[in-house]
C-alpha positions in Angstrom: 0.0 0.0 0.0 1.8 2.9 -1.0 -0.6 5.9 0.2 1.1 7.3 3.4 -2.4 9.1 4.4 -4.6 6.2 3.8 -2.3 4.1 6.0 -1.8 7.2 8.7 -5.8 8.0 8.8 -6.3 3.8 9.0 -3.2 3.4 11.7 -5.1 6.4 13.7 -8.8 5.2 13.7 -7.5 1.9 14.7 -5.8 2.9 18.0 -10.1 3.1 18.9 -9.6 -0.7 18.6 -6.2 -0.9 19.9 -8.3 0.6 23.8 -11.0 -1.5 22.9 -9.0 -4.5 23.5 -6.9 -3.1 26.1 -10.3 -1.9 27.9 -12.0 -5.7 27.1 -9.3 -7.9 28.6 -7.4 -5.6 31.3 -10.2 -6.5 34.0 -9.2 -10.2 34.0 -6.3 -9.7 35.9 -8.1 -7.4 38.1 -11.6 -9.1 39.0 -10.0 -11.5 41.4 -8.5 -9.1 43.1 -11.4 -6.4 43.0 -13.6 -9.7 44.2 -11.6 -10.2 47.8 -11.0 -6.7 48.4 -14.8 -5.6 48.1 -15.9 -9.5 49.4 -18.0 -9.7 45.9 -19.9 -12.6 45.4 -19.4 -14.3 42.2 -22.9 -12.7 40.3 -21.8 -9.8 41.7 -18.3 -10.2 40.3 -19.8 -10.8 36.6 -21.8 -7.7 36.9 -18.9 -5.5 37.9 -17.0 -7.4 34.6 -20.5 -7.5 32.4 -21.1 -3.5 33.3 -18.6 -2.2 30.5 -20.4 -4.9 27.7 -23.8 -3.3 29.1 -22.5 0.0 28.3 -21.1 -1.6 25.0 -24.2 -2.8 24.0 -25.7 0.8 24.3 -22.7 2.7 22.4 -23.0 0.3 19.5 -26.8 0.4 19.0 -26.7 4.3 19.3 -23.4 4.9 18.0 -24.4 5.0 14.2 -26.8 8.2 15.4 -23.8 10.4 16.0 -21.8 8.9 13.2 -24.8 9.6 10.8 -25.5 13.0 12.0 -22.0 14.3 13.0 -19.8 12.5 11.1 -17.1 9.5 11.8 -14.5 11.9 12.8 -16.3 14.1 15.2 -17.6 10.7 16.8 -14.6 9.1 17.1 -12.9 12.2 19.3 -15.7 11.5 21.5 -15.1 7.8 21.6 -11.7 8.8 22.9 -13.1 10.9 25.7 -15.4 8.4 27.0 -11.7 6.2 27.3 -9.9 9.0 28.9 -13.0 9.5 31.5 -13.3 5.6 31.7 -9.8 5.0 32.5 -8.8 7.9 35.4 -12.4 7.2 36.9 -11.8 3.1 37.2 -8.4 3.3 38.7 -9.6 5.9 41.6 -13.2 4.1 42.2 -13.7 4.3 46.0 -16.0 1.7 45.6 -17.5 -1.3 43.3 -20.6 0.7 42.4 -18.5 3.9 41.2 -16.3 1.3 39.4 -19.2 -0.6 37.9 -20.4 3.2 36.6 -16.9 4.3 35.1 -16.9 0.9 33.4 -19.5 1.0 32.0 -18.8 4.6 30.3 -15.7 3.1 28.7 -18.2 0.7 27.5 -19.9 3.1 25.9 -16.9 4.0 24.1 -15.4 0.3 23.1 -19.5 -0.1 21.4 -19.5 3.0 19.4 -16.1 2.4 18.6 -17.1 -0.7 17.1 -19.2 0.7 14.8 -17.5 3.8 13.6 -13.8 2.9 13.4 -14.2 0.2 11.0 -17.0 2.2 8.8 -14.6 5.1 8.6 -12.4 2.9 7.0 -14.4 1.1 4.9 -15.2 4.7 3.3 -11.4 5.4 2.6 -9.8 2.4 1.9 -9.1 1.4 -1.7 -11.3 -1.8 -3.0 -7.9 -3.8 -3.0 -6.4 -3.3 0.6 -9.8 -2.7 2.0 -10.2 -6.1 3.8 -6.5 -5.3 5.3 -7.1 -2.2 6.2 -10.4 -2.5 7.9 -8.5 -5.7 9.7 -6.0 -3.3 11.0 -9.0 -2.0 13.1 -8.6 -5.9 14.9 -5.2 -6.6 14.8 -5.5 -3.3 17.4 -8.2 -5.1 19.4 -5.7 -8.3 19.8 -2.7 -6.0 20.4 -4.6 -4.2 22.7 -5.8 -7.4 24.7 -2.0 -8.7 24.9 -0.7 -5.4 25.7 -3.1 -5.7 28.8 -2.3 -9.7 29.5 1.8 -8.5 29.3 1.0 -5.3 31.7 -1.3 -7.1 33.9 1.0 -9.9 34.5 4.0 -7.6 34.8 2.5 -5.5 37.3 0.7 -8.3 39.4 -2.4 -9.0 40.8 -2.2 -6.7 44.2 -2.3 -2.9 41.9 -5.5 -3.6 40.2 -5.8 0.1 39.8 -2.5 0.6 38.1 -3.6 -1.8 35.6 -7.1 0.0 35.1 -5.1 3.6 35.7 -2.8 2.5 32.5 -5.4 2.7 30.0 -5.0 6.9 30.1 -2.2 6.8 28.0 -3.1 5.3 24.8 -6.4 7.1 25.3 -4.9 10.6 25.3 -2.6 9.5 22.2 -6.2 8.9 20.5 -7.7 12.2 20.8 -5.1 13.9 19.9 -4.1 12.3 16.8 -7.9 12.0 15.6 -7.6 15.8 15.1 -5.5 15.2 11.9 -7.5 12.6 10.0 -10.0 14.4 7.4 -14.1 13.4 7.2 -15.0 10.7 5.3 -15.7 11.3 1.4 -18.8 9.0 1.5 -20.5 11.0 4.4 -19.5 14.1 2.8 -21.6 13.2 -0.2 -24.3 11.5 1.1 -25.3 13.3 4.3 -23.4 17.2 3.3 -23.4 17.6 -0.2 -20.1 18.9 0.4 -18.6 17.0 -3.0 -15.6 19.7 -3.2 -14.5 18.6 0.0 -15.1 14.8 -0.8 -13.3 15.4 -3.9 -10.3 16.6 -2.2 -10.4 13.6 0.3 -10.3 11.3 -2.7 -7.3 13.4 -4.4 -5.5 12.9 -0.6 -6.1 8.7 -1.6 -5.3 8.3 -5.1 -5.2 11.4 -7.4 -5.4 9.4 -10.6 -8.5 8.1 -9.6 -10.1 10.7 -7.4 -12.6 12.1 -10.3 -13.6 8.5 -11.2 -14.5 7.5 -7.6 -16.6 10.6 -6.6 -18.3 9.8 -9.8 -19.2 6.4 -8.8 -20.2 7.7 -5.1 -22.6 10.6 -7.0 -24.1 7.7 -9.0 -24.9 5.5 -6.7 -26.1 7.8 -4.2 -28.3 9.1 -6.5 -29.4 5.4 -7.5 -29.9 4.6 -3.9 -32.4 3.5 -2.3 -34.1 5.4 0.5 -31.8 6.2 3.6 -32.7 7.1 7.3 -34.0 4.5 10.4 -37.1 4.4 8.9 -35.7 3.3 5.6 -33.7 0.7 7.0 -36.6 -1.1 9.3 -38.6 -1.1 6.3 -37.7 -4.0 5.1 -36.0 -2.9 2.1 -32.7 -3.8 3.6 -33.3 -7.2 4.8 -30.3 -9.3 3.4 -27.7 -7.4 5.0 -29.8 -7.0 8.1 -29.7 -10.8 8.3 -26.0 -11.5 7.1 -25.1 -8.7 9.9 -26.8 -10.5 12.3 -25.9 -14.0 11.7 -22.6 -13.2 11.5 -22.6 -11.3 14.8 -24.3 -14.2 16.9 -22.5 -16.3 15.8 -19.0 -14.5 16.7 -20.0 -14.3 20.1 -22.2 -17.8 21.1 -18.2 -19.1 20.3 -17.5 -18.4 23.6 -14.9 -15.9 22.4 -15.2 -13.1 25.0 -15.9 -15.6 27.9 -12.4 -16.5 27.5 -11.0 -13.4 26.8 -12.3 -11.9 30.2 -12.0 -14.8 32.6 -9.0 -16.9 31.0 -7.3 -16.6 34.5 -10.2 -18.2 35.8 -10.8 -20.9 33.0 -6.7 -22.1 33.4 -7.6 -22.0 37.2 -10.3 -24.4 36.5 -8.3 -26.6 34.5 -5.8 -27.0 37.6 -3.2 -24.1 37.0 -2.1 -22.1 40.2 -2.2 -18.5 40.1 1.4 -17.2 38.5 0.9 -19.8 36.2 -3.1 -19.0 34.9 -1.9 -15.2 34.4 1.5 -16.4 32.5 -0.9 -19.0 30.1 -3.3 -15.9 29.9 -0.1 -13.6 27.8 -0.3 -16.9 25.5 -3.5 -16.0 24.4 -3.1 -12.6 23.7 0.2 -13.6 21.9 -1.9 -16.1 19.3 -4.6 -13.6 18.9 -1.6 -11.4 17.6 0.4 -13.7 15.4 -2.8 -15.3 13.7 -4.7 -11.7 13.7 -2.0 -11.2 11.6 -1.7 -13.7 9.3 -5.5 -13.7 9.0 -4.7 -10.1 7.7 -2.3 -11.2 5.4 -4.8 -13.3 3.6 -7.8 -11.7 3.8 -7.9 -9.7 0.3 -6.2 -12.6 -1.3 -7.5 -15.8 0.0 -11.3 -13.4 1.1 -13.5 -13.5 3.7 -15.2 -16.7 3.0 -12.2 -19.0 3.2 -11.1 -17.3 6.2 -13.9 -18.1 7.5 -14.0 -21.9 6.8 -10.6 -22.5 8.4 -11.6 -20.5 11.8 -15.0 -22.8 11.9 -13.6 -25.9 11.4 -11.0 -25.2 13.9 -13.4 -23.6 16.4 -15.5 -26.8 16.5 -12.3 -29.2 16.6 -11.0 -26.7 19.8 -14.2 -26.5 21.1 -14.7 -30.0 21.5 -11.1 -30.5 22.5 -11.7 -28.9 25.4 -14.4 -30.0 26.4 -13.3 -33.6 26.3 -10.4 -32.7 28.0 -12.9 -31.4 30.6 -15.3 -34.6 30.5 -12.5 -37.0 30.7 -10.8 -35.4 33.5 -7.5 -35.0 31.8 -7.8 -31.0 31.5 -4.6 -30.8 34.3 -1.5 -29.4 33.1 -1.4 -27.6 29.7 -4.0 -29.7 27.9 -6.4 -26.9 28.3 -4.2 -24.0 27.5 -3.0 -25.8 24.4 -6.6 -26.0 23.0 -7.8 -22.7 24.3 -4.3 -21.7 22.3 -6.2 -23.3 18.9 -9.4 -21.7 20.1 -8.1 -18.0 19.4 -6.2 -18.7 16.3 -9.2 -20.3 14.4 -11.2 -17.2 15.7 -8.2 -15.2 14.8 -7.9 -15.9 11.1 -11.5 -16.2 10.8 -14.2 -14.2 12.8 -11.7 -11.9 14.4 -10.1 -11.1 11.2 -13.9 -10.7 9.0 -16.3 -10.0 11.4 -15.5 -5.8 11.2 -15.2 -5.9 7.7 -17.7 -8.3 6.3 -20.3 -6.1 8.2 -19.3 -2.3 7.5 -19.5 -3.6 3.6 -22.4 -5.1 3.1 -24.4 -2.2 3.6 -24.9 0.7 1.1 -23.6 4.0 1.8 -27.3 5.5 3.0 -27.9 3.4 5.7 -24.3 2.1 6.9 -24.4 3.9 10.0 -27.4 1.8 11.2 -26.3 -1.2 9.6 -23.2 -0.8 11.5 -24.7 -0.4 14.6 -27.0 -3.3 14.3 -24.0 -6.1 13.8 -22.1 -4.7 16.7 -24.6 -4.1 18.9 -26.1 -7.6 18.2 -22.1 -8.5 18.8 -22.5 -6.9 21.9 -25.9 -7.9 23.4 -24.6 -11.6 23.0 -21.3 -10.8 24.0 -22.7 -9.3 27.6 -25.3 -12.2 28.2 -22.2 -14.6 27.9 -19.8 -12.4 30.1 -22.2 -11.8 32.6 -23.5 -15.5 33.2 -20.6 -17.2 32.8 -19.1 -17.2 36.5 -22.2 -18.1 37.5 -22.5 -21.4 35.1 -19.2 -22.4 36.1 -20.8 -23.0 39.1 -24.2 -24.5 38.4 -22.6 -26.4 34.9 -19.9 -29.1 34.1 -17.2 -27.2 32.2 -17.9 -29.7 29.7 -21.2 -29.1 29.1 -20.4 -25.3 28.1 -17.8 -25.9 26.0 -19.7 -28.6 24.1 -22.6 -25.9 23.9 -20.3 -23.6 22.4 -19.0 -26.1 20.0 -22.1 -27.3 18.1 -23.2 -23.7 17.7 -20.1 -23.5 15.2 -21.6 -26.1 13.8 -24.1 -24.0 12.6 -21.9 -21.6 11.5 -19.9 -23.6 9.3 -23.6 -23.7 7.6 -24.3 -20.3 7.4 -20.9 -19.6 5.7 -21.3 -22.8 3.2 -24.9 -21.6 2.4 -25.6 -17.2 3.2 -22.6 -15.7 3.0 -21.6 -14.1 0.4 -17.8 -13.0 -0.9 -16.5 -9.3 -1.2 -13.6 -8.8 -1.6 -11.7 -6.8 -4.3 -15.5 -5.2 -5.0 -15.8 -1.5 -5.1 -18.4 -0.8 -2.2 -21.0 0.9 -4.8 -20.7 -2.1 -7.0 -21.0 -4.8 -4.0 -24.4 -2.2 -3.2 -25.7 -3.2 -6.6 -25.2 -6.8 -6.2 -26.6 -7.6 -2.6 -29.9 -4.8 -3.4 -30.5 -6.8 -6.2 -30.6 -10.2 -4.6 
């Protein structure tokens, strides 16, 4: 990719995702602290840890609302205040309920992020290095997660508000470096009128082919089907409204953010001592890294479905791995670990590396800002019901039984991408418009 301000705007808008993983996993080296301190009870324990997905669920089904109205850019800087706040306010809680609050704003932040990092770069991003760039927005997440794994284990489990406190820096970093990335051309045309402006966006991209794109964005948009909520409930947008949420569901009944926020607690489970749980908990945020990464690699040559098929099949064959390990009573040692290890590659190089990109495509320009916040806030709604039950069904459920649970639900998914999904990559986002309004 050899435009310097794609790749600068693209690095930028993905440091939301970099403190969306930092903010997702950081509290899983600090909830068994927070728990003895405070004398939590375990469903209190997975409310404290479920409050930031509750606020997640809210920022991602109002987030397109500000991104439709205000524009990406002007969204995003308030995505990184909502961080900042988050950050200084968890570290100096006096008390779980002020905790549970300041969480729960960062939320906010992590779900609106979700939806507007990943459009904003969908609208800038060549056809050709789109599904890269767009991924860049995860490889952030996973970097983000590990970074918090690495500084949680390096600072220990006694300073749990050092490890919440850290989060203030890369947070700052954000708000200030949002300031230099322009609006997006496709908002500028569809919701502004301001084409001058879009047009010298475009010339900032590629000037060769500046001319040509606005002409395409023009056409279509005046092509388009009806925009607005009302619009886009109306069932004139139904197809992507149900690959969006398939696709959502499905990356979250994995189990994927129940081990992301209580690994610790899983390893624990599966007969490692303390040291050891939070050392085995780094692994994971290492994998997520190396396969994020790979998974970008091949995501504009290989595309999304293929990705797909490897992480399903290895989810299911994980999946099941651990839970026999689990039934059989031979989950001591690393058995666990080693499978959990498989686990986040598969979901790695196929959910993790898709999901944010499959769904800020498949909608048309007019309505992306809902469609947007529909997938991730479907993402999120799941993703808190899993979060915030799961310490209590350790404790009424065999570890078996939830792993198996999780594992023929990827079954299912292995379905939907042999039989609904569609491929996009290398298609102009106009073009991929015509295709999936037709169908």
């Amino acid at each position: 990719m050899k435009n310097q301000n794609v790749i600068f705007w693209s690095f930028t808008v993905a440091l939301g995702g970099f403190l969306f993983g930092f903010d997702t996993a950081v509290i899983s080296g600090a909830e068994g602290a927070i728990q003895k301190i405070w004398g939590l009870s375990n469903t209190m324990v997975g409310q404290m840890v479920a409050m930031a997905l509750y606020g997640t669920v809210i920022g991602a089904l109002l987030g397109g609302w500000p991104a439709e109205r205000f524009g990406r850019k002007t969204s995003l800087f308030w995505i990184g205040v909502l961080y900042l706040i988050s950050a200084a306010g968890s570290a100096l809680a006096p008390d779980v309920y002020s905790l549970m609050f300041f969480r729960f704003i960062g939320g906010l932040g992590v779900g609106a992020s979700s939806v507007v990092a990943p459009m904003y770069i969908t609208e800038v991003a060549p056809k050709e290095q789109r599904g890269r760039l767009v991924a860049f927005f995860q490889f952030n997440i996973v970097l983000g997660i590990m970074v918090a794994y690495v500084s949680n284990w390096l600072i220990g489990s006694g300073s749990w508000r050092l490890m919440l406190g850290v989060e203030t820096l890369p947070a700052l970093a954000f708000v200030l470096l949002i300031l230099k990335v322009p609006r997006s051309p496709r908002w500028l045309v569809v919701k502004r009128d301001a084409h001058d402006e879009a047009l010298e966006v475009l010339q900032r991209i590629n000037p060769e082919t500046a001319k040509q794109e606005l002409a395409s964005i023009e056409h279509a948009h005046e092509n388009a089907r009806a925009g607005g909520l009302r619009a886009f409930l109306s069932g004139i947008y139904n197809r992507p409204i149900l690959l969006a949420f398939l696709f959502a569901f499905f990356n979250q009944v994995s189990g994927i953010n129940a081990v992301i926020y209580y690994a610790p607690r899983i390893f624990k489970l599966a007969g490692l001592e303390e040291s050891a749980a939070l050392l085995a908990s780094t692994g994971i945020g290492t994998v997520n890294l190396v396969f994020t990464l790979i998974g970008m690699s091949l995501i504009d040559g290989f595309g999304r479905r293929k990705l797909m098929y490897i992480g399903s099949l290895g989810y299911i064959i994980s999946l099941s791995a651990v839970a026999y390990a689990f039934y059989s009573g031979v989950s001591g040692g690393y058995t666990v670990p080693f499978w959990l290890f498989v686990f986040i590659a598969s979901h790695a190089i196929g959910q993790g590396a898709v999901i944010w990109v499959f769904i800020s495509e498949i909608f048309p320009n007019e309505v992306r800002s809902f469609g947007n916040s529909l997938g991730s806030g479907t993402h999120w709604v799941f993703a808190a019901l899993i979060a915030g039950t799961f310490p209590y069904l350790t404790g009424v459920m065999e570890e078996f039984a939830i792993f198996g649970l999780f594992a023929g639900l990827m079954v299912l998914q292995l379905l939907f991408v042999a039989f609904m999904m569609p491929e996009t990559k290398g298609i102009s986002l106009e073009e991929l418009q015509e295709r999936l309004m037709k169908k």
